[in-house]
N, CA, C and O atoms as CSV, one atom per row, in Angstrom:
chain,resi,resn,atom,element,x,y,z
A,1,UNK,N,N,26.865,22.739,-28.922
A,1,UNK,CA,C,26.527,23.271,-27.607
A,1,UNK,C,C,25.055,22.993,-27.271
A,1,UNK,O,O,24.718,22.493,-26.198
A,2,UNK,N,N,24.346,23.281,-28.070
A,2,UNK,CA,C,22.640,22.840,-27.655
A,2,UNK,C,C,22.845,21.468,-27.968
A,2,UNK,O,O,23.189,20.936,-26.912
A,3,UNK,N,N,22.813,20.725,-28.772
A,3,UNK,CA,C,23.300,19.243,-28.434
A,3,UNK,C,C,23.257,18.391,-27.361
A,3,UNK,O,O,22.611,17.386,-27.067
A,4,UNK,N,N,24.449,19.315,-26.657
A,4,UNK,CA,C,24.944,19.068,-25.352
A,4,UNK,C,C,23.429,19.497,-23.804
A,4,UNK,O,O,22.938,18.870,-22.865
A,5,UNK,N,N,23.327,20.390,-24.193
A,5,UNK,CA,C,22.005,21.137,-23.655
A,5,UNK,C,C,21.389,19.932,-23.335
A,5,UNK,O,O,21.374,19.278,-22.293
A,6,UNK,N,N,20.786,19.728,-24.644
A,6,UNK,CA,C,19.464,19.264,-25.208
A,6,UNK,C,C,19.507,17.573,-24.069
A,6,UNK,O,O,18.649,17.132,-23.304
A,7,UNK,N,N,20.761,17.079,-24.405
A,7,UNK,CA,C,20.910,15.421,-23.939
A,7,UNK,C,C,20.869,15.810,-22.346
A,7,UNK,O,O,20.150,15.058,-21.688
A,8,UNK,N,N,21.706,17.156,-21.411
A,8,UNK,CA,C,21.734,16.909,-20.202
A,8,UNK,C,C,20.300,16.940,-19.774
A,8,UNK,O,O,19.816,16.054,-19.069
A,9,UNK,N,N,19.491,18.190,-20.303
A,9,UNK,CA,C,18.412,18.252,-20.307
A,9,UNK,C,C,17.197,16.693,-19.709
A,9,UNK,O,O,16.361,16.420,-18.848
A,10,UNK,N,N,17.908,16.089,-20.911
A,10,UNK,CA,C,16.515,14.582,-20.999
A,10,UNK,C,C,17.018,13.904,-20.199
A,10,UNK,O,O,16.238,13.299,-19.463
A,11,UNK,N,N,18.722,13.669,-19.950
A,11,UNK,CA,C,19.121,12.916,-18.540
A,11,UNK,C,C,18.454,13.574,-17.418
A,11,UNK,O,O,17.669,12.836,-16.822
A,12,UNK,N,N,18.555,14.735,-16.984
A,12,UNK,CA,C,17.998,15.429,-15.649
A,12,UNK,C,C,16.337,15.111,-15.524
A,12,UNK,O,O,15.820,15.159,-14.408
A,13,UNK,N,N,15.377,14.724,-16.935
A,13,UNK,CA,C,14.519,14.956,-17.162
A,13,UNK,C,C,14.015,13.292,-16.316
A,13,UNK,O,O,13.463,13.077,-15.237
A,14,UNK,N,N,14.463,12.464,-17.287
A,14,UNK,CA,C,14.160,11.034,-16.527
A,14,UNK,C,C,15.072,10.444,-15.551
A,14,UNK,O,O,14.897,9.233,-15.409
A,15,UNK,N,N,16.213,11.081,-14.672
A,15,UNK,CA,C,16.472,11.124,-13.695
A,15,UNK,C,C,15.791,11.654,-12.731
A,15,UNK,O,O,16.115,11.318,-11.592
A,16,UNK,N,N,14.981,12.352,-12.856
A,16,UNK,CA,C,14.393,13.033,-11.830
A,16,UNK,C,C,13.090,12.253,-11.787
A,16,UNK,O,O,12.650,11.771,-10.743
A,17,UNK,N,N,12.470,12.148,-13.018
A,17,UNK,CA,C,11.351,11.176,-12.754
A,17,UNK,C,C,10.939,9.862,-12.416
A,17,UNK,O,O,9.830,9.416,-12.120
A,18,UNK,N,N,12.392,9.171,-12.549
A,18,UNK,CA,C,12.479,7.689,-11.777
A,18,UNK,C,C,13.161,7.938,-9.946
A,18,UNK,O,O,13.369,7.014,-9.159
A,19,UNK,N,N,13.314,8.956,-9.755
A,19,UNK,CA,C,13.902,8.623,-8.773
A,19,UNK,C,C,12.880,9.348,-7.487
A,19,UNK,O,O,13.335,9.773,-6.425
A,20,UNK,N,N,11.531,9.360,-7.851
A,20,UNK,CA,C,10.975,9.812,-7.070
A,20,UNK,C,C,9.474,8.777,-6.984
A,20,UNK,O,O,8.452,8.765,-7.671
A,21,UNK,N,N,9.909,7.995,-5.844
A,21,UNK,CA,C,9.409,6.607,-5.003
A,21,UNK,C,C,9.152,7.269,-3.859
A,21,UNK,O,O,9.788,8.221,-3.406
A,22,UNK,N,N,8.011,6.634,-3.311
A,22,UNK,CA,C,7.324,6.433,-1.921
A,22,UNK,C,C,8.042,5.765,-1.001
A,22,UNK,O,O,8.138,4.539,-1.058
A,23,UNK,N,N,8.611,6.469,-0.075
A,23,UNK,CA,C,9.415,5.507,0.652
A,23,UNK,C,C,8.603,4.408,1.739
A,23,UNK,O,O,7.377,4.492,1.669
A,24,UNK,N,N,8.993,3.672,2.455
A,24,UNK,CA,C,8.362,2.404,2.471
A,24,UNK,C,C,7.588,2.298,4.014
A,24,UNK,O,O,6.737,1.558,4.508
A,25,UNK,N,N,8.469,3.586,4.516
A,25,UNK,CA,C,8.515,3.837,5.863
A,25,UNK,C,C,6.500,4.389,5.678
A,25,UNK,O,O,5.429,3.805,5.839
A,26,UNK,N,N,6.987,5.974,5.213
A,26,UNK,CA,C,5.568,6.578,4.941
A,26,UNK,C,C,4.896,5.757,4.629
A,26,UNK,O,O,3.942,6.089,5.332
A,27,UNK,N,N,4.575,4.935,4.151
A,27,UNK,CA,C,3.171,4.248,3.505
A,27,UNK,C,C,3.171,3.110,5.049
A,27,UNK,O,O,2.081,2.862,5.564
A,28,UNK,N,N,4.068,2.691,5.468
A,28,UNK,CA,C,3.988,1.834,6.605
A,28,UNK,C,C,3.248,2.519,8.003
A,28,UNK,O,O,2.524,2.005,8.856
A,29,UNK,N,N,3.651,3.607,7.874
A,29,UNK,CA,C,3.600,4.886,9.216
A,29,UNK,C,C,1.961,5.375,8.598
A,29,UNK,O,O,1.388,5.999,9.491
A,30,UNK,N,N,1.272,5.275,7.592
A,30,UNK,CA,C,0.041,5.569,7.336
A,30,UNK,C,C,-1.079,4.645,7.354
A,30,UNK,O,O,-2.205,5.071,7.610
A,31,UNK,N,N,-0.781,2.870,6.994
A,31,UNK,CA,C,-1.036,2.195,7.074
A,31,UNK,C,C,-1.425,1.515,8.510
A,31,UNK,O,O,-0.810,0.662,9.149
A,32,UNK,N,N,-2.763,2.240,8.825
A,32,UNK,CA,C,-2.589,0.947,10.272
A,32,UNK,C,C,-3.785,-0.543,10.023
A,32,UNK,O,O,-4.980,-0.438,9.748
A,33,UNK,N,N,-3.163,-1.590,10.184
A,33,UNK,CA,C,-4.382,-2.689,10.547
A,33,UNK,C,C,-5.213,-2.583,10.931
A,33,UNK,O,O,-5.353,-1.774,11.849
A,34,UNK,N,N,-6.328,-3.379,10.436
A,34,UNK,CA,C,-7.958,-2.813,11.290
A,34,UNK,C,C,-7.286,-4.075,12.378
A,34,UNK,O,O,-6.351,-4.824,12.095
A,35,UNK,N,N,-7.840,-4.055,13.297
A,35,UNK,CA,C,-7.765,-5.074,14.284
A,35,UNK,C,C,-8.721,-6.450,14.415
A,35,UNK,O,O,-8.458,-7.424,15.121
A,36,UNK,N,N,-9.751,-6.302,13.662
A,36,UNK,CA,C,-10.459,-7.404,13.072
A,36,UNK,C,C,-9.837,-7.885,12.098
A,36,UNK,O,O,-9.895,-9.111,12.008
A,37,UNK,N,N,-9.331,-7.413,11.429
A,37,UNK,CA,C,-9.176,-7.960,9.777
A,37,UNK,C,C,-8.307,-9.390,10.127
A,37,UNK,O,O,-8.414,-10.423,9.467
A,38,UNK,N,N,-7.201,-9.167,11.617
A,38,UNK,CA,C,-6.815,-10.544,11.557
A,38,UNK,C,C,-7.412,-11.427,12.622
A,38,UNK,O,O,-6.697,-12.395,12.881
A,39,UNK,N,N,-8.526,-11.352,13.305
A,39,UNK,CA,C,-9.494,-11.724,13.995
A,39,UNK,C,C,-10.237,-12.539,12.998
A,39,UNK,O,O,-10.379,-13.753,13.146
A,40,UNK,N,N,-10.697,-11.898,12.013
A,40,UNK,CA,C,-11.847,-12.408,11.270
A,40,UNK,C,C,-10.852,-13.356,10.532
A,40,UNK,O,O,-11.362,-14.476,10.541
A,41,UNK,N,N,-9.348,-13.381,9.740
A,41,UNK,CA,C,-8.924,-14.627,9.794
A,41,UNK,C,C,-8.324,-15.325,10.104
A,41,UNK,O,O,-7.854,-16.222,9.405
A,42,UNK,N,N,-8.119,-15.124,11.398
A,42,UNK,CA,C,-7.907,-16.464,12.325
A,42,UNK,C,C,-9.158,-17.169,12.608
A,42,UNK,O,O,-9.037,-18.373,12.831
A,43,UNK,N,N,-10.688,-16.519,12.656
A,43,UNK,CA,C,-11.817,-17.508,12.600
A,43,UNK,C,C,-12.183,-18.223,12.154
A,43,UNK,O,O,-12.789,-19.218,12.553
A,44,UNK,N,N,-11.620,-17.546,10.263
A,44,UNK,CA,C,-12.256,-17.841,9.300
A,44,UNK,C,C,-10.835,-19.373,8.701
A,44,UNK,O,O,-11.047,-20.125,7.750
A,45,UNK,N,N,-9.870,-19.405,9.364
A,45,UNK,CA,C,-8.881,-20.424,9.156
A,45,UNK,C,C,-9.703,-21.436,9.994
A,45,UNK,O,O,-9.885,-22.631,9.762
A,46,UNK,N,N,-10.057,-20.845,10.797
A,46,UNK,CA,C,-10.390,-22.409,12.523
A,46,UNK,C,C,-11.670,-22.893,11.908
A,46,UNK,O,O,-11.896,-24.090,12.081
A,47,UNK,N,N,-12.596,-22.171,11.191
A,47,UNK,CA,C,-13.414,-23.054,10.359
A,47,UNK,C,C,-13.396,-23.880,9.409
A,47,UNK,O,O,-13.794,-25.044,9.433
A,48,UNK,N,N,-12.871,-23.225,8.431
A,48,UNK,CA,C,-12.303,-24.047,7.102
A,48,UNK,C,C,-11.591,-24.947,7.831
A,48,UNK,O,O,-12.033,-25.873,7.151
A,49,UNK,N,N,-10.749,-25.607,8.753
A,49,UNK,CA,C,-10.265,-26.303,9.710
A,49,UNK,C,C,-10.968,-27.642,10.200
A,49,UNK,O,O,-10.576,-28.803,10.079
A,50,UNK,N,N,-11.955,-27.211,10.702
A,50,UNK,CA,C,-12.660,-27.631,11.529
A,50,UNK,C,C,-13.866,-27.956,10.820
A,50,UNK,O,O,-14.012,-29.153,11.067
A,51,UNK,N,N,-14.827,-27.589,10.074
A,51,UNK,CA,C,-15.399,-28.118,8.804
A,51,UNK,C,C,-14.658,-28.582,7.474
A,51,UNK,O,O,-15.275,-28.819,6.435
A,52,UNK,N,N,-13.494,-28.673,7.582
A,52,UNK,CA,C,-13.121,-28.911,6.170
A,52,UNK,C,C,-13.261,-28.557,4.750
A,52,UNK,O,O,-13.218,-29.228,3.719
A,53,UNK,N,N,-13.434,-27.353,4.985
A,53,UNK,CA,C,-14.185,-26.329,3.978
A,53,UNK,C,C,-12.921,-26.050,2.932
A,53,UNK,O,O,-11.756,-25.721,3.153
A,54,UNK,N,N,-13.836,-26.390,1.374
A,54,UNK,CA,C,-12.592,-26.311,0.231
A,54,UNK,C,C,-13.371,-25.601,-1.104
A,54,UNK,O,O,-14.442,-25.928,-1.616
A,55,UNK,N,N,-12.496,-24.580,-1.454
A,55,UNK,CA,C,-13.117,-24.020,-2.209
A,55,UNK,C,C,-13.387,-24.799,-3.909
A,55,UNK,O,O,-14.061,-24.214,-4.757
């Protein structure tokens, strides 16, 4: 009987602890773009472009 206990126990134990993920939405819905960040590379493409710039 504790046996039995003991095993549902460690199933409930790491069932519960894998199944608790960030869903994809929240982190999307918190996440906003700076509005430069793709300004600065689309500039920073039209240069390397346009100078031929290689790392």
């Amino acid at each position: 009987m504790k046996k039995i206990l003991l095993v549902c126990v460690i199933l409930a134990l790491t069932g519960g602890c894998s199944t608790k993920k960030v869903p994809y939405v929240t982190f999307k819905r918190e996440y906003k773009e700076n509005r430069f960040t793709k300004q600065f590379q689309e500039a920073d493409s039209m240069f390397k472009e346009q100078y031929k710039y290689k790392k």
